[in-house]
N, C-alpha and C positions, 0 to 999 in steps of 0.2 A: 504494500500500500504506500509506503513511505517511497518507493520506486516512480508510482504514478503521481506524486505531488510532485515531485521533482521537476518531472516530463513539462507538467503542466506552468510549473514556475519559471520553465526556460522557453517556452512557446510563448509567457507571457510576455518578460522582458523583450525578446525577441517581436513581439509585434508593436512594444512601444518603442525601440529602435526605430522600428521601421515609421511610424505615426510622427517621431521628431524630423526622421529625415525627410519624410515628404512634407513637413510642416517648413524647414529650411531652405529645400527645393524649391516651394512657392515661394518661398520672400525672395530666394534671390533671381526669381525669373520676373517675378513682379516689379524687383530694382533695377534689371537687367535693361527696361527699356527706357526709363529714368537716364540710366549713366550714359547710355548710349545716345539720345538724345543731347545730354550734357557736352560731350565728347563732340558730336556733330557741329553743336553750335563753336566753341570755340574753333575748329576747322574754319569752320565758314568766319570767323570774326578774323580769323588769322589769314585768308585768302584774301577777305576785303580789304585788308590793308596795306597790300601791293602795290593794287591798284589796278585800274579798269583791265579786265579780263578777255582775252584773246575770243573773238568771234568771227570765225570763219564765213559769214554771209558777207563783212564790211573790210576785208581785208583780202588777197588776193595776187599772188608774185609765183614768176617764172624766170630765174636768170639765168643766161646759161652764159660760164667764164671756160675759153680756150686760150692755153697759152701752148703756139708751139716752137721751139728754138731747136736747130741745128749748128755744132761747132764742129771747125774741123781745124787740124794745128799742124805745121809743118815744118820740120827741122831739118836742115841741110847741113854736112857737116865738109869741109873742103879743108883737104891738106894744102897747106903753104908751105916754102921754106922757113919762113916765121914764127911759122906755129899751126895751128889746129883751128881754123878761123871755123865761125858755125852763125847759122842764121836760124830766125823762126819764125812763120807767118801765122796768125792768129785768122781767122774767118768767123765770125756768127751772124747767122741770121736771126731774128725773132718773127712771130707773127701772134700778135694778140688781139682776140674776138670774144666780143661781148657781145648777147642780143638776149631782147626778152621783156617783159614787161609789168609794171608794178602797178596795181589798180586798188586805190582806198575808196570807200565807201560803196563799190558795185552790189550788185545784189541780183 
């Protein structure tokens, strides 16, 4: 007898276990939207203060930057009685291209 009081006494504990934790559960899914709301607002108080916010309807760019260069170098080395005389010609071309176009306030 004293076997099944036992039983009973650990099935009790065991269900008020359980009655605190869903009692805890609830509070913090009930605070849950609280903090979260909290958290959103200063986001958003911390973005406002940047400053005015990027909107792709009033804003609107396409650049396109080519830069093409070619170098070429040339070293000629000519024996003298003198000495070892030596030259060098330098060459570069460049070619730089820009096109494209920036459009504020389109829509």
């Amino acid at each position: 007898m004293l076997k099944v009081l036992k039983i009973k006494n650990k099935g009790q504990s065991a269900i008020e276990y359980s009655v605190i934790l869903i009692v805890l559960m609830g509070a913090f899914l009930a605070s849950a939207n609280y903090f979260k709301r909290g958290v959103q607002g200063r986001w958003k108080e911390s973005t406002d203060s940047l400053g005015d916010q990027y909107d792709p309807r009033t804003s609107n760019g396409l650049i396109i930057h080519r830069l093409i260069s070619n170098q070429a170098t040339a070293l000629t080395a000519i024996s003298t009685p003198q000495g070892l005389q030596t030259t060098r010609q330098d060459q570069t071309n460049s070619l730089e291209l820009k096109s494209g176009s920036i459009n504020v306030g389109a829509y």
